[in-house]
C-alpha positions as CSV (number, residue, x, y, z in Angstrom):
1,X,6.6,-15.4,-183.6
2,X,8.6,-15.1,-180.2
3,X,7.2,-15.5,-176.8
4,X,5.5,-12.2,-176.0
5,X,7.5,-10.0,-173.0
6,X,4.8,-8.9,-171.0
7,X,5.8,-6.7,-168.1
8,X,9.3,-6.9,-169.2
9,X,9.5,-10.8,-169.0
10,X,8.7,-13.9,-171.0
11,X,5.2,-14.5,-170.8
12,X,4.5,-17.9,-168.7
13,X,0.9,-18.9,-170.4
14,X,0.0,-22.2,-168.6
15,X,-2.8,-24.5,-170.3
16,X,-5.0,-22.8,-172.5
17,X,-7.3,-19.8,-172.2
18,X,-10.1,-20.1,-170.0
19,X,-10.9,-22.7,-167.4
20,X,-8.1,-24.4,-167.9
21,X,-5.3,-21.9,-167.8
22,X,-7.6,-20.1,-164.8
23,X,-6.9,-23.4,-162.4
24,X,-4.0,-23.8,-163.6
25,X,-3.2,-20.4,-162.9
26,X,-4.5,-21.0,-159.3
27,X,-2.4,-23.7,-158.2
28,X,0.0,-21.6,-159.1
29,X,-0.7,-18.7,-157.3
30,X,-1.4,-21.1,-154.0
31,X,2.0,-22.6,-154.3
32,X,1.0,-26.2,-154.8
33,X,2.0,-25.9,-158.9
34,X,5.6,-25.5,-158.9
35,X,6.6,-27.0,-161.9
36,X,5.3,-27.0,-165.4
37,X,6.2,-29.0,-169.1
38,X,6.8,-28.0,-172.6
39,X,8.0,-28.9,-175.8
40,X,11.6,-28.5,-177.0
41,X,10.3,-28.4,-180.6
42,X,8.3,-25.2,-179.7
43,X,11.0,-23.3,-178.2
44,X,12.6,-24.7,-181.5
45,X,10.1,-23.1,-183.9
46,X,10.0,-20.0,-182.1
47,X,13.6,-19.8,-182.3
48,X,13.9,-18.7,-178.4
49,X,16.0,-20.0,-176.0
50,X,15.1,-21.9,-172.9
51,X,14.3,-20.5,-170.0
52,X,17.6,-20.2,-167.1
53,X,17.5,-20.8,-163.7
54,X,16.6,-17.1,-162.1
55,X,14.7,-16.0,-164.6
56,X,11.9,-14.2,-164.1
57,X,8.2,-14.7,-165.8
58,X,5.3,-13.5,-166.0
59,X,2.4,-15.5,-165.1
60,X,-0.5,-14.3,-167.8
61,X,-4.6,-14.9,-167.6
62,X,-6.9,-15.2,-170.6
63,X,-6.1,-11.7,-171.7
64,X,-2.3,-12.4,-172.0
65,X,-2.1,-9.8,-168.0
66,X,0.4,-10.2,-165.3
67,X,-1.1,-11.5,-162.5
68,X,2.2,-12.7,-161.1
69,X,5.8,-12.9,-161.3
70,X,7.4,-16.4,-161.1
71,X,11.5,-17.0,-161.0
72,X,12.6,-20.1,-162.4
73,X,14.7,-22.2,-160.1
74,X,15.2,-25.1,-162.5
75,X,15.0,-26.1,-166.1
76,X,16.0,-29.5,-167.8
77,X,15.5,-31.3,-171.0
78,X,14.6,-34.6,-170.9
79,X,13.3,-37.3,-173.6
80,X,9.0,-37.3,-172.8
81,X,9.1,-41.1,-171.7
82,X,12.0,-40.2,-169.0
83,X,9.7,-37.5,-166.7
84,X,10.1,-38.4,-163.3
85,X,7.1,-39.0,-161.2
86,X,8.3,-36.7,-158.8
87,X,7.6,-33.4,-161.7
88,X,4.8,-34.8,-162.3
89,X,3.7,-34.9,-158.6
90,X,5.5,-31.1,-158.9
91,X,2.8,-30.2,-161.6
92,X,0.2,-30.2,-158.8
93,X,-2.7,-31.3,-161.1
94,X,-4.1,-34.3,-159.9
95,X,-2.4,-37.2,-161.7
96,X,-2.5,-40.2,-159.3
97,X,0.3,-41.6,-161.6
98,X,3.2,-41.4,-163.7
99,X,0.7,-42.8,-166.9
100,X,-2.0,-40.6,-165.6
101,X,0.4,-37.7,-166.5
102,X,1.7,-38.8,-169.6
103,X,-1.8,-39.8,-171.0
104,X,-3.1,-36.7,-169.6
105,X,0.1,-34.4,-171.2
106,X,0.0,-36.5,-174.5
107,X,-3.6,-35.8,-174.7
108,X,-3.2,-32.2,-174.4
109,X,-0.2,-32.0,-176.8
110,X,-2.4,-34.2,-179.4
111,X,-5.3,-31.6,-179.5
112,X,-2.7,-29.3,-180.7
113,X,-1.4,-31.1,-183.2
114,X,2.0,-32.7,-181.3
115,X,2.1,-36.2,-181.9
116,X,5.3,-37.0,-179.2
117,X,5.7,-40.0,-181.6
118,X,6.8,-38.0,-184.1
119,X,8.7,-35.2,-183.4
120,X,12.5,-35.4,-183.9
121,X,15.1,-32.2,-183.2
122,X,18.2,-32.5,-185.1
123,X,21.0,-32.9,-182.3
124,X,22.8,-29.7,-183.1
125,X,19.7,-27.5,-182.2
126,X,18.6,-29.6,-179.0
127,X,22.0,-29.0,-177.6
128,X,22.2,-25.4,-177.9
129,X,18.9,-25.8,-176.1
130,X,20.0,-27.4,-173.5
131,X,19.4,-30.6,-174.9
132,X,21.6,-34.0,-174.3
133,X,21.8,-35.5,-177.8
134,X,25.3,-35.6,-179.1
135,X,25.4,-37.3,-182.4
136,X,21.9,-37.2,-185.0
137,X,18.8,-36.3,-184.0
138,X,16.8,-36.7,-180.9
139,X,14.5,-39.3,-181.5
140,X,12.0,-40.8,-179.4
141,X,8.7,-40.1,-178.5
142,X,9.0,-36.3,-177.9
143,X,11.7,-33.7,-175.9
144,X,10.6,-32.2,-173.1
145,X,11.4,-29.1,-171.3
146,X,10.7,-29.2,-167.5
147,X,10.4,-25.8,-165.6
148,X,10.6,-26.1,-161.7
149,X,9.6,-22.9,-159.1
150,X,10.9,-22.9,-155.9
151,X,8.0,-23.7,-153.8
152,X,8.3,-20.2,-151.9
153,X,8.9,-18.2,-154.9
154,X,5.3,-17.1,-155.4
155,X,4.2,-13.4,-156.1
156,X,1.0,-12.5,-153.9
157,X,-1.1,-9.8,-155.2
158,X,1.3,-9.2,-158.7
159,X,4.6,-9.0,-156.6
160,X,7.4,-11.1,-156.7
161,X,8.6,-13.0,-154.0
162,X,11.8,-14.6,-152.9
């Protein structure tokens, strides 16, 4: 199943429903979230491309509604263990470190049945993602795909900004 197009752009579901996607949501919409993480291999299942830098979303709540428009200003693959503390600081949600996130993201992947551990992309497919393995597959413990939003790209009130 694809990403729904809500509003005439990819859906940007953050979190799961509920409390969780409604703070997440909220940093968001204040401008102190301005980044957020994903997994290659879903992008993968999905058969959908990665996002592009410019590209427009649409922040849903619970009920899969706009309540913003966000433009993508960056997007990079990178092996799970290799996130930079300064996305993580980008994610806005509290980790006071680099393990913090990674236990906190590993966590939340493992409740959905991702074990990072585990997953492995054959190379061919991570590179028409976006990826940067060249030869055999991309091994490791998990591909991640890192979204960043320019910190004054925020929609108030369901309107995009610039």
């Amino acid at each position: 199943m694809a990403f729904a197009i809500v509003d005439g752009h990819r859906a940007l579901e953050i979190g799961t429903p509920g409390p969780m996607r409604q703070r997440l949501n909220q940093l968001i919409l204040d401008g102190h979230k301005r980044a957020t993480a994903g997994l290659l291999v879903e992008y993968v299942r999905e058969d959908e491309e990665l996002e592009t830098e410019g590209e427009l979303l649409s922040l849903v709540d619970d009920e899969n509604r706009r309540v913003a428009t966000v433009r993508v200003s960056d997007v990079a693959t990178v092996p799970f263990i290799e996130v930079p503390w300064s996305f993580a600081q980008a994610e806005a949600e509290g980790d006071e470190t680099l393990e913090a996130w990674r236990d906190g993201h590993q966590r939340f992947w493992a409740e959905h049945g991702e074990d990072l551990r585990l997953l492995h992309l054959g190379g061919e497919r991570a590179e028409s993602l976006g990826g940067s393995c060249t030869a055999g597959p991309c091994s490791g413990p998990g591909w991640t795909v890192l979204a960043s939003f320019p910190l004054n790209g925020f929609p108030l009130n369901g309107r995009e900004t610039s």
